[in-house]
C-alpha positions in Angstrom: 7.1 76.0 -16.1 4.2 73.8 -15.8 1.2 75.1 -13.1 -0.9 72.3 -11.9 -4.8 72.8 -11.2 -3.5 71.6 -7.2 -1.0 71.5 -5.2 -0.8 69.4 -2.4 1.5 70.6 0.3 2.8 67.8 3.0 4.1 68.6 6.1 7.3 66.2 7.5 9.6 65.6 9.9 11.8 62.4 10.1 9.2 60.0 9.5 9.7 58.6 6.3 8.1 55.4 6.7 5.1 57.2 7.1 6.2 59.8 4.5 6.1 56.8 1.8 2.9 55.6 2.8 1.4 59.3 2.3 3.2 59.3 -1.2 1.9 56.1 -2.4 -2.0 57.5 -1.4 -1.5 60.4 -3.7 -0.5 57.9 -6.6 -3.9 56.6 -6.2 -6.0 59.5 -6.8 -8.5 59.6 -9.2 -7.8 63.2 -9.6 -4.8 63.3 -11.6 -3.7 67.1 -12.3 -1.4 67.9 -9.2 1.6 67.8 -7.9 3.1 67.5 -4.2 5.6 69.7 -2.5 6.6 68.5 0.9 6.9 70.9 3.4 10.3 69.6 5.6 11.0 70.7 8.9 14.4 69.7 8.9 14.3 66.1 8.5 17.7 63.8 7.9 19.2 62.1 5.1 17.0 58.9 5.1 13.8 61.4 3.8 15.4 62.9 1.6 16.6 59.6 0.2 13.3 57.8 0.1 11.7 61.3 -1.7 14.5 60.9 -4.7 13.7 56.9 -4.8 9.8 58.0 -5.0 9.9 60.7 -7.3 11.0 57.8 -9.7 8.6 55.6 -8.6 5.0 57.8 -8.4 3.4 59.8 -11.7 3.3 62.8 -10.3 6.1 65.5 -9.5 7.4 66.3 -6.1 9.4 69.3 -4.6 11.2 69.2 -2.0 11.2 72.2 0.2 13.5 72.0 3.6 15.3 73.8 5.7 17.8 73.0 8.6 16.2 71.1 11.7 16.3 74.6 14.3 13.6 72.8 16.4 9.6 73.0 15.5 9.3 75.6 12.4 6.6 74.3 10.6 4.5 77.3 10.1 8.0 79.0 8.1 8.4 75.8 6.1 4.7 75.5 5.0 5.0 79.4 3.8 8.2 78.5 1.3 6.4 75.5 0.4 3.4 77.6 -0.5 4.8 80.3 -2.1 7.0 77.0 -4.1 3.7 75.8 -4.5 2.7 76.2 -9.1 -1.1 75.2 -8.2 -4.2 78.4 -7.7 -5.6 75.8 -5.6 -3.6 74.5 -2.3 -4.4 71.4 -0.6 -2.7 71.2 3.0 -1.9 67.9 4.3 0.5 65.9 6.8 3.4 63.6 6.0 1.6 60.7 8.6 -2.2 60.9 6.5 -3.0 58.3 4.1 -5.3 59.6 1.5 -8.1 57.5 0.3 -8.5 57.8 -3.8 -11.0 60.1 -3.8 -9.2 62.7 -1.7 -8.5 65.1 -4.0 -11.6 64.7 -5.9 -13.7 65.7 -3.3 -11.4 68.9 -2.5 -11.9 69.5 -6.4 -15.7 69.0 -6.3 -16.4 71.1 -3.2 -14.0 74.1 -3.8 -15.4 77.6 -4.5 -14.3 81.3 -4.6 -14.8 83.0 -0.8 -14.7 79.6 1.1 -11.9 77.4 2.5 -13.0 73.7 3.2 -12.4 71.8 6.6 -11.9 68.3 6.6 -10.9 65.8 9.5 -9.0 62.5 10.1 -9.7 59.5 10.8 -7.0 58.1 14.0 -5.9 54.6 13.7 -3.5 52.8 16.5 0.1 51.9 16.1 -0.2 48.3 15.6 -2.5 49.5 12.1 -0.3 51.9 11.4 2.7 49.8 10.9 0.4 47.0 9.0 -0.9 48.9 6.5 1.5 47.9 3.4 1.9 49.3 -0.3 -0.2 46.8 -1.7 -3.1 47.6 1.5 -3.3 51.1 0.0 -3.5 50.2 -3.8 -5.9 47.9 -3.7 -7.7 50.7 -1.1 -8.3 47.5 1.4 -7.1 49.9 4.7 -10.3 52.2 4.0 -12.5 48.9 4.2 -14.1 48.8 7.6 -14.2 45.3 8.0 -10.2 44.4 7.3 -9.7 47.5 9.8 -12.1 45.6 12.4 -10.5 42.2 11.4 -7.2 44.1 12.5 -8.0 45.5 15.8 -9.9 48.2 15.2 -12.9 48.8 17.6 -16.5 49.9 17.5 -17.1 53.6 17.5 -19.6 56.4 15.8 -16.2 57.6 14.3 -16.4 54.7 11.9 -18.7 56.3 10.0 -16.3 58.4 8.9 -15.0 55.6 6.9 -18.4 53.8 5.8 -20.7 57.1 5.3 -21.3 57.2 1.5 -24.1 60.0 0.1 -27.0 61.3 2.0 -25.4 60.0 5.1 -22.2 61.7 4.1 -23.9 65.2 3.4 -25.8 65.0 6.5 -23.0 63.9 8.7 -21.1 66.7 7.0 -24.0 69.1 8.1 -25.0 68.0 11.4 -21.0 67.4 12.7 -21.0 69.5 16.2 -17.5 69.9 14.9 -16.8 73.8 14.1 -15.3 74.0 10.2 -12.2 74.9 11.2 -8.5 74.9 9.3 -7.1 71.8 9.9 -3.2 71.2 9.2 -3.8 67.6 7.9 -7.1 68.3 5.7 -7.7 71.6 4.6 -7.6 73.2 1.4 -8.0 77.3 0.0 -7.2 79.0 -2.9 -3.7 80.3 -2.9 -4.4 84.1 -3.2 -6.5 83.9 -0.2 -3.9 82.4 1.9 -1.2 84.5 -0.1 -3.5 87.5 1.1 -3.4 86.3 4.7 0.3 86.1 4.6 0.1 82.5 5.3 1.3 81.2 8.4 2.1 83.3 11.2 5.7 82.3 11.6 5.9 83.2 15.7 3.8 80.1 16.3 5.0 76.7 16.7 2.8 73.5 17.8 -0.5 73.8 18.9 -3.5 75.5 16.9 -1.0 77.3 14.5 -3.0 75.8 11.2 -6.4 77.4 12.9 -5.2 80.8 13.4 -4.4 81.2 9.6 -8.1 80.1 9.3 -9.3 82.8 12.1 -8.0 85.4 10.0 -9.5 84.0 6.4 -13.0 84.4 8.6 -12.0 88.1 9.6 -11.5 88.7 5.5 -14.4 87.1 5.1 -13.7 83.4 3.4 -16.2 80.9 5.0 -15.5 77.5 5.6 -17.0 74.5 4.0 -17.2 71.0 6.2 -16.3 68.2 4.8 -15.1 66.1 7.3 -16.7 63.0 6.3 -16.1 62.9 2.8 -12.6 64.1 2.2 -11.2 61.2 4.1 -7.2 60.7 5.4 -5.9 57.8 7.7 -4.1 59.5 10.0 -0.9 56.9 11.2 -0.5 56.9 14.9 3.0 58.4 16.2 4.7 60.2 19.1 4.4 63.9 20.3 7.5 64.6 21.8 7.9 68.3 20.5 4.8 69.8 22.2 5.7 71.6 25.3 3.0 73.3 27.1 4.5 77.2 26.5 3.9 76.7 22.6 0.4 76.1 23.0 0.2 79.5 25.6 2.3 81.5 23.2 -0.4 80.6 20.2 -3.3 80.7 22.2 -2.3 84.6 23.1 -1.9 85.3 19.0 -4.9 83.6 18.4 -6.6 85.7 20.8 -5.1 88.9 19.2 -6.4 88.3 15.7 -9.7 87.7 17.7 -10.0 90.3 19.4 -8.3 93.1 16.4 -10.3 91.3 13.8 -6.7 90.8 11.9 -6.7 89.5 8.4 -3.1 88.7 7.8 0.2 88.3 10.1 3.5 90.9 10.0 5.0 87.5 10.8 4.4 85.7 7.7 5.4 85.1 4.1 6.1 89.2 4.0 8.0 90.4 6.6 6.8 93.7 7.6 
């Protein structure tokens, strides 16, 4: 059995347009020793059809890690996918963020024992969303500020989130009032310190469930590292209809748990106490 230096884990849930545009990203990096394991909630036939058509298609391997559609369980399906995962080094992303090419790279470059690192997104609307072609992320056009502009895309101190290159990207990175925090769509760790955390507490659906594993890597002491404007994702605009406002109150009364008893890992995780 091969082990990869990474694995990227992708979260997904009946979006496979979006899915493919994620999968053509990764066939872009300039870091080339990975593989992806998508992490599906339950989706239909049509994902798992386009993931056999672009297994053949990309360089790198894929698994494909699902489990019947029993509502919003994406905290259990990210913890098979992770302990699926063959890489020391896990890169968490979701199945509707486009990497740019130096994605992985710059998880690879910043990575170090006792830290996790943070990154962000960067939100585009719907009618950029659905543009945004094959050939747009080969050629790396959609992370060009000006044919984003030229498509609709206003003004805004976000931008720099796209155009911030050196310096300006490490100071960005420092001065961000933006709290390192795990982030479902960007975030990356090494796989024995989320192993050690039992992973994802599997009581919590949508809202805040990606932070709390992060809240208990601080209790066990892992920092985190920002890098939200350098480790840079498109993140494709879509609908929310799954949130419902007794998730987020059920998760924010874990969250205050670990808090408050300083907990480094969940009963309700990869190990079932």
């Amino acid at each position: 059995m091969k082990n990869y230096d990474i694995s990227v884990i992708i979260s997904t849930y009946n979006s496979p347009t979006w899915l493919q545009k994620v999968l053509w990203s990764f066939e872009q990096q300039t870091f080339k020793d990975f593989e992806v394991v998508i992490a599906d909630d339950g989706s239909g036939e049509d994902t798992k059809s386009l993931i056999d058509s672009m297994s053949s298609q990309v360089s790198y391997p894929i698994q494909h890690i699902w489990h019947e559609d029993n509502g919003f369980q994406k905290t259990i399906i990210l913890n098979k996918a992770t302990v699926a995962s063959k890489g020391d080094y896990l890169v968490y992303t979701d199945g509707d963020c486009i990497a740019r090419n130096d994605f992985l790279q710059v998880h690879v470059e910043n990575r170090e024992k006792g830290y996790f690192l943070s990154g962000g997104y960067f939100k585009l609307p719907m009618t950029i969303s659905q543009l945004i072609s094959e050939d747009d992320i080969r050629s790396q056009r959609c992370f060009d500020i000006m044919w984003l502009k030229s498509n609709g895309l206003k003004s805004s101190f976000k931008n720099n989130k796209i155009t911030a290159k050196g310096f300006k990207q490490k100071l960005l990175n420092t001065l961000t009032p933006t709290t390192a925090t795990w982030n479902g769509h960007n975030s990356s760790g090494y796989k024995s310190d989320i192993i050690a955390a039992n992973g994802f507490d599997e009581r919590m659906q949508y809202g805040g469930e990606d932070r709390e594993l992060g809240e208990r890597l601080f209790n066990a002491g892992i920092k985190a590292k920002q890098i939200r404007y350098s480790a840079i994702c498109l993140h494709l605009d879509h609908a929310r209809g799954y949130v419902k406002p007794e998730m987020i109150e059920k998760n924010l009364k874990i969250r205050a748990t670990t808090k408050k008893e300083k907990r480094t890992e969940t009963a309700h995780g990869i190990r079932k106490s």
